[in-house]
KOLTI-862409 format. One record per residue (C-alpha): x, y, z. Coordinates in pm, 1 decimal, always signed. Layout:
east, north, up
X, Y, Z
...
END
This chain:
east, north, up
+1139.6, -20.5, +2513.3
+1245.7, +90.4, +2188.9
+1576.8, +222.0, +2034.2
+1540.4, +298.7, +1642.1
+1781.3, +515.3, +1425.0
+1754.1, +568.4, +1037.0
+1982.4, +740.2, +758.7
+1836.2, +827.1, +413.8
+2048.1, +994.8, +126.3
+1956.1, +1088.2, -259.6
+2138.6, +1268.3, -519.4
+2022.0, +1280.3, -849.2
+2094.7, +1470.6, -1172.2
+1853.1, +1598.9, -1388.3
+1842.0, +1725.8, -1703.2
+1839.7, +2137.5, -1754.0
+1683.3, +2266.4, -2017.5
+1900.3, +2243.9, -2366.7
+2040.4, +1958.4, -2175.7
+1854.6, +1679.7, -2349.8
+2016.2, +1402.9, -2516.4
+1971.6, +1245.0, -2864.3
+1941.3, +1518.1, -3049.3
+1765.6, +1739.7, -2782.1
+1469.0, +1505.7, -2802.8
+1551.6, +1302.0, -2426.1
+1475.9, +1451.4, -2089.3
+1703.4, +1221.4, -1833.2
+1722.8, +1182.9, -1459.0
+1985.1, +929.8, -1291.5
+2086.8, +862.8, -937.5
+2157.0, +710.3, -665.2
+1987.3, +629.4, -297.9
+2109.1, +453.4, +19.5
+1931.3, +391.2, +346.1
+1986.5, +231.2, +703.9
+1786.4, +118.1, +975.0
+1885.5, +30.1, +1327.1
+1605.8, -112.4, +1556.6
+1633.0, -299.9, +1904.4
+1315.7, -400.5, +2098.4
+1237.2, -491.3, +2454.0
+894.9, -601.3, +2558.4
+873.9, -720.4, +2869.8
+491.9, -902.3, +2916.7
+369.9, -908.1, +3296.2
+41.9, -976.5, +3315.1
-266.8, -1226.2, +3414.0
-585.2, -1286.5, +3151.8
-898.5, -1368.9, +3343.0
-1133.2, -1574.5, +3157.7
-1369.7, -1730.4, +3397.9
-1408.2, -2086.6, +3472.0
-1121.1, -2188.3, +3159.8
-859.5, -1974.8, +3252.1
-879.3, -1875.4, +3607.5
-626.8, -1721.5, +3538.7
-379.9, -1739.2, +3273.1
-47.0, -1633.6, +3399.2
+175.3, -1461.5, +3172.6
+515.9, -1331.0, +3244.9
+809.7, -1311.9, +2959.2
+1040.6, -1104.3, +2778.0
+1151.9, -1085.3, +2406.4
+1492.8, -897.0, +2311.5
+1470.0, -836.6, +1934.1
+1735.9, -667.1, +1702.6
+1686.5, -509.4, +1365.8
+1931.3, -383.0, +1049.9
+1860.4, -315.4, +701.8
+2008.3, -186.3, +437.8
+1927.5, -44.7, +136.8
+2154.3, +93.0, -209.3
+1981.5, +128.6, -509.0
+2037.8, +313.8, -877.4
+1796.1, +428.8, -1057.7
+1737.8, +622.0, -1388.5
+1471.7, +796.8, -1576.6
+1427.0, +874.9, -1965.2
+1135.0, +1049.7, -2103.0
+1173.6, +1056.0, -2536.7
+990.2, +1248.6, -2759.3
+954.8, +990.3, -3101.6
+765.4, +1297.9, -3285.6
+553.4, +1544.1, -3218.7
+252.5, +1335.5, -3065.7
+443.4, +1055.1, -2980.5
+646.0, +986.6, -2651.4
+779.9, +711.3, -2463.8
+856.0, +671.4, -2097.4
+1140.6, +456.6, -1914.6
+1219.5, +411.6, -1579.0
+1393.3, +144.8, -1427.1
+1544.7, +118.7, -1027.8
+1753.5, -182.3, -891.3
+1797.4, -216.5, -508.2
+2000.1, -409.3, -319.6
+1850.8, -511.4, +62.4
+2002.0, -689.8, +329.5
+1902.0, -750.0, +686.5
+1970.9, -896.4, +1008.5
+1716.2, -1010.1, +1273.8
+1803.1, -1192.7, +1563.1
+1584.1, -1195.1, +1921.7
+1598.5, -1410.7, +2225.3
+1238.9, -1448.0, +2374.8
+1217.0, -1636.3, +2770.5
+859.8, -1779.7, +2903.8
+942.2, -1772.1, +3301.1
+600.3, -1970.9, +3393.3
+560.8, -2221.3, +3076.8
+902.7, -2252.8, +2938.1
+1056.3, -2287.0, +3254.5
+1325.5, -1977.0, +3185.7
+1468.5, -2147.1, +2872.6
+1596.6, -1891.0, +2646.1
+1476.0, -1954.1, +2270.9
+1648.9, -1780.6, +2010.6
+1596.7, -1720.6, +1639.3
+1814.6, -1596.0, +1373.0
+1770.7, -1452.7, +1005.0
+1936.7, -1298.8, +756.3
+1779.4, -1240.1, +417.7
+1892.6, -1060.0, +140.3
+1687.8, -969.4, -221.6
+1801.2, -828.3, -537.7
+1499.1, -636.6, -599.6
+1394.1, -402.4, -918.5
+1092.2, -190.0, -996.5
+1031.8, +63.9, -1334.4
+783.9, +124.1, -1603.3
+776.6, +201.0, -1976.3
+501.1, +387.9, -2123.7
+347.4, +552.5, -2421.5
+182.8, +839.1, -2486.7
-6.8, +976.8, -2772.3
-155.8, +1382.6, -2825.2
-444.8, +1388.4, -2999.4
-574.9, +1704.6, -3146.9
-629.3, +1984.0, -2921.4
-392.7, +1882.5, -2696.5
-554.1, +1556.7, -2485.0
-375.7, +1206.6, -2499.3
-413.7, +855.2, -2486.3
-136.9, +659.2, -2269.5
-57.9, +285.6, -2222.4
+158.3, +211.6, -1928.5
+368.4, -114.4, -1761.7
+520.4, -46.2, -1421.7
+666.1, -302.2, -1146.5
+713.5, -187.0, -769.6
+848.6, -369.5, -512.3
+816.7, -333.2, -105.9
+1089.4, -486.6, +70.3
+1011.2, -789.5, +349.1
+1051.2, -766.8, +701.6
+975.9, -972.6, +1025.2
+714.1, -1028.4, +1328.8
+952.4, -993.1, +1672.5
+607.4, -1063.4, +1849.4
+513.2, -1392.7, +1661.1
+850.5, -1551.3, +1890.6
+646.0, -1530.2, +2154.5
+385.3, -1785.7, +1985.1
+623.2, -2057.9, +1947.7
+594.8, -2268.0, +2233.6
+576.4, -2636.0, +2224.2
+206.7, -2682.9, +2072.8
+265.0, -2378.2, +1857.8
+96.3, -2442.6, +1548.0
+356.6, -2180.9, +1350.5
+721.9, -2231.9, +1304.9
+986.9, -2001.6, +1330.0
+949.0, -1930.1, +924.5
+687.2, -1733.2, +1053.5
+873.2, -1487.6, +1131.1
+990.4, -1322.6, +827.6
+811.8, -1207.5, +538.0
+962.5, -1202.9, +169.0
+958.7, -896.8, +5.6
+628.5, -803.9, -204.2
+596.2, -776.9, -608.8
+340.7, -542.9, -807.3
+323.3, -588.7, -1185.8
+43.4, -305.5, -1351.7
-90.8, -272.0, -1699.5
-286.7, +45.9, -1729.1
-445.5, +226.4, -2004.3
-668.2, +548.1, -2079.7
-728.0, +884.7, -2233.6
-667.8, +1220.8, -2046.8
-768.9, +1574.8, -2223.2
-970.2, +1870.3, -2292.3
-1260.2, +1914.2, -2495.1
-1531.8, +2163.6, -2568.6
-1256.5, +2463.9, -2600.5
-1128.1, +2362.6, -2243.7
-1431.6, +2384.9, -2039.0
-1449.1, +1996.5, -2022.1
-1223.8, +1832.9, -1869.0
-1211.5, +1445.8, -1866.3
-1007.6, +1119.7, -1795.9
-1081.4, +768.7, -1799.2
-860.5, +475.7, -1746.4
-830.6, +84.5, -1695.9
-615.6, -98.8, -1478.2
-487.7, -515.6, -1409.0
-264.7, -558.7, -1083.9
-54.3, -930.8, -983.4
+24.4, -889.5, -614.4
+277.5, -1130.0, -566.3
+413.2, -1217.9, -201.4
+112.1, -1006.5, -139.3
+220.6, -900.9, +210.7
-106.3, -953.9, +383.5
-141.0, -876.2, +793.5
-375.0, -1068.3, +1025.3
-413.3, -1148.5, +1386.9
-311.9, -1508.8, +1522.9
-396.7, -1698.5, +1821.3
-223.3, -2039.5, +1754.8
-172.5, -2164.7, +2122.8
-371.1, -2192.4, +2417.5
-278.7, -1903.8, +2608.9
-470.0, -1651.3, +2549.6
-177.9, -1368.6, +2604.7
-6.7, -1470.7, +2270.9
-254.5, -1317.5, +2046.5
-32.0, -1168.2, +1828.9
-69.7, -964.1, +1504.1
+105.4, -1136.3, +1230.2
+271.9, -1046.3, +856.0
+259.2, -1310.9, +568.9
+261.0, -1346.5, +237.9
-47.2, -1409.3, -24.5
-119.1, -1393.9, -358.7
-385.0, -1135.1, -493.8
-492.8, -943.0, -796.3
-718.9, -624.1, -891.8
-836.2, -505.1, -1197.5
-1115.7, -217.7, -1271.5
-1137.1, +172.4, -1390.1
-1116.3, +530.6, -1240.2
-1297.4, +767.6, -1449.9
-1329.4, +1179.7, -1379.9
-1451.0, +1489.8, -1481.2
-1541.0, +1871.6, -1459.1
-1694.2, +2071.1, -1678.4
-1727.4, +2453.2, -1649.4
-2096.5, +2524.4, -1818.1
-2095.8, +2884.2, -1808.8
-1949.6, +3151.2, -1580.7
-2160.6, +3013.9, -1268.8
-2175.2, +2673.7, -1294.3
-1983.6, +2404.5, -1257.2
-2000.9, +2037.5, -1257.4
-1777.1, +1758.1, -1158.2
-1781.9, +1414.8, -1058.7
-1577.1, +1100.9, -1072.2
-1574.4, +694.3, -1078.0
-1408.7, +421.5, -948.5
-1462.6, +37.4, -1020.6
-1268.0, -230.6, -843.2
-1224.5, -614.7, -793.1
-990.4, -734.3, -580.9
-932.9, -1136.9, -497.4
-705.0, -1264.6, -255.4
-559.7, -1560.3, -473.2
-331.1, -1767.8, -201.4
-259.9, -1763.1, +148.8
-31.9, -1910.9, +364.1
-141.9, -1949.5, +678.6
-488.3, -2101.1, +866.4
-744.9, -1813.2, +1023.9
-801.8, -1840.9, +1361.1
-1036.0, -2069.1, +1504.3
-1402.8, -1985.6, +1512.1
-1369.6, -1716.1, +1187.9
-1635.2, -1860.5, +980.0
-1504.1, -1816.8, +599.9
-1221.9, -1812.1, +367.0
-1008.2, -1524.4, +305.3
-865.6, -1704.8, -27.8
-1120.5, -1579.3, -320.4
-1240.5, -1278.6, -56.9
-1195.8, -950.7, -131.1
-910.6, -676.1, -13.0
-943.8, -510.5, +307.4
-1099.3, -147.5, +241.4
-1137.8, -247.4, -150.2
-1483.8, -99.4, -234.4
-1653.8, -245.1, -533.2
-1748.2, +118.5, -630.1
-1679.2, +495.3, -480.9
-1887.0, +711.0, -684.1
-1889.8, +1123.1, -660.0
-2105.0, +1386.4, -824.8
-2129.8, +1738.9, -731.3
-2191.9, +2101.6, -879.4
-2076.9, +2412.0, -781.5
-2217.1, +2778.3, -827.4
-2090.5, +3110.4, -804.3
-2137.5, +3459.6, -945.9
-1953.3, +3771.6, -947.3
-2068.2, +3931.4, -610.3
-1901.7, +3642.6, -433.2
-2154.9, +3434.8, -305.9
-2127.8, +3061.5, -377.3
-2287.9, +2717.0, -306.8
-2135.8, +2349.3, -338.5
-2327.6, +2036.5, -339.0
-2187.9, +1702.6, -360.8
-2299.9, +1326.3, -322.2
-2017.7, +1070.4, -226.4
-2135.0, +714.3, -224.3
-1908.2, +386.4, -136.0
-2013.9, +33.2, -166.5
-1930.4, -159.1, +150.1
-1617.0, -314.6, +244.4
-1382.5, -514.2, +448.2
-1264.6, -412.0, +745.5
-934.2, -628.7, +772.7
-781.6, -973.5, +693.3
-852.6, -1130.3, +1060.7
-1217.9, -1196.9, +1045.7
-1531.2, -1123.3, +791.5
-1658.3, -749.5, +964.6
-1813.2, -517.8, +639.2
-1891.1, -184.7, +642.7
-2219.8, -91.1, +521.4
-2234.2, +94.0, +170.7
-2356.9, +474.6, +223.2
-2424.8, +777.0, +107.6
-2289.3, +1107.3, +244.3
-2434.0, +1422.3, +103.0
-2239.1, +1770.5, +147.4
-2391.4, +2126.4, +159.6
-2152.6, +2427.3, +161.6
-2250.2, +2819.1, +140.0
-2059.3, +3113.0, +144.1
-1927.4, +3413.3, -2.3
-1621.2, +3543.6, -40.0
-1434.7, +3896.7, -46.5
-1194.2, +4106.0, -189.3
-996.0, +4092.7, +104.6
END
């Protein structure tokens, strides 16, 4: 049983045009935001797990109470500057303010004998995201850009790991909550037109530090099989690699487009032990559903009467499915086929 009630408010002001400060050159945007979340839980777990001669059966009846608030205030402010006419620079910059309260109260009825076991946090962060950029025009009107941003996700908590914290539990109650996560991103790349605008084109290079990387897994840390939880902790990761796109108009029937992408991901750190009998290590694997490569190419033709085809080939390299065991999709290719024709009306 659930019971879950949110506010969310903005206001900003924005700059009108003829508006712009320092000497007309600055477009600005400042304001503020506030949020609030309100979340109780009840889970009530009746049930028996039949697994043969080991566990014949596993009784399993419990309940967990678990209440949730957050808050959220932040300012945040916006300045886009033209230096001259080719040059401008970017700022952005947002502070937040969280706090939250989680308590719950969880009772085992067959193991724990009806004890009550109750757990208590209350975390707050200072946290802060923005970005400063630059960006050059080059002739003709395309532009080269190097950017610096920070985000930030705020942290949370697992209600259902309390339930995993009997006696031979191999977590502890720091389990949990989660700290809030950290993204710091250096990217760079050119954007424009060429060939009197019938090519269009944009390449760029990216580096991102996940810290507190907030990375979720199942757990099965005790011997009854009806505390297999799922569970959120944090990691350490990074990515780095290069989108790339283009389409380019050939004549008044032909089109053709395509685009790139090149990643590697590593998970860096991580907190916790798998589960027994996952062969592997997730530190120095990569992301879940981080392809190495997603390419596209396609071309598209129509002519005046209406009629037009589309063909496109989308290939993906293979992947992980998730951070609880070692599963991989295969690479593939997928190739698309479209006709038609269209009308006036």
């Amino acid at each position: 049983e659930r019971e879950r009630s949110s506010f969310t408010q903005e206001f900003r002001l924005v700059s009108a045009p003829g508006q712009e400060i320092f000497g007309g050159k600055t477009a600005w945007v400042v304001g503020v935001y506030g949020a609030s979340l309100d979340e109780s839980d009840f889970i009530t777990s009746a049930g028996i797990y039949d697994d043969g001669e080991w566990c014949m059966p596993c009784q399993d009846f419990s309940t967990l109470q678990s209440d949730y608030d957050s808050s959220n205030y932040s300012v945040f402010g916006r300045l886009d500057s033209d230096l001259s006419e080719r040059l401008a620079l970017n700022l952005g910059l947002r502070l937040e303010r969280w706090e939250a309260d989680y308590s719950d109260a969880f009772v085992d009825y067959i193991w724990g004998g009806g004890q009550v076991v109750r757990n208590e946090f209350h975390p707050s962060e200072d946290l802060w995201g923005g970005d400063i950029s630059l960006n050059y025009t080059l002739e003709g009107g395309s532009h080269l850009y190097a950017l610096v941003s920070r985000g930030y996700k705020a942290g949370g908590f697992n209600p259902s790991v309390s339930r995993a914290l009997g006696p031979s539990a191999e977590l502890g109650p720091e389990t949990i909550a989660f700290d809030p996560e950290k993204l710091l991103n250096f990217e760079a790349g050119v954007k424009g037109l060429w060939l009197d605008g019938s090519l269009s084109a944009d390449v760029s290079v990216f580096y991102m530090d996940r810290q507190d990387m907030q990375l979720r897994s199942s757990a099965q840390f005790t011997d009854n099989p009806n505390d297999f939880v799922f569970i959120t902790s944090n990691a350490e990761g990074h990515s780095y690699g290069l989108e790339a796109a283009l389409a380019w108009q050939l004549n008044d029937q032909w089109r053709l487009h395509g685009s790139l992408g090149l990643l590697e991901s590593e998970v860096d750190a991580y907190g916790l032990e798998r589960e027994q009998d996952i062969e592997g290590e997730i530190i120095g694997r990569a992301f879940a559903h981080a392809p190495a490569y997603t390419v596209n190419l396609g071309a598209t033709w129509a002519n005046a009467t209406g009629w037009m085809a589309r063909l496109d080939v989308n290939a993906v390299d293979g992947f992980y499915y998730d951070y609880s065991h070692d599963e991989k999709a295969d690479s593939r290719v997928i190739v698309n086929l479209k006709l038609g024709k269209e009308w006036s009306n």
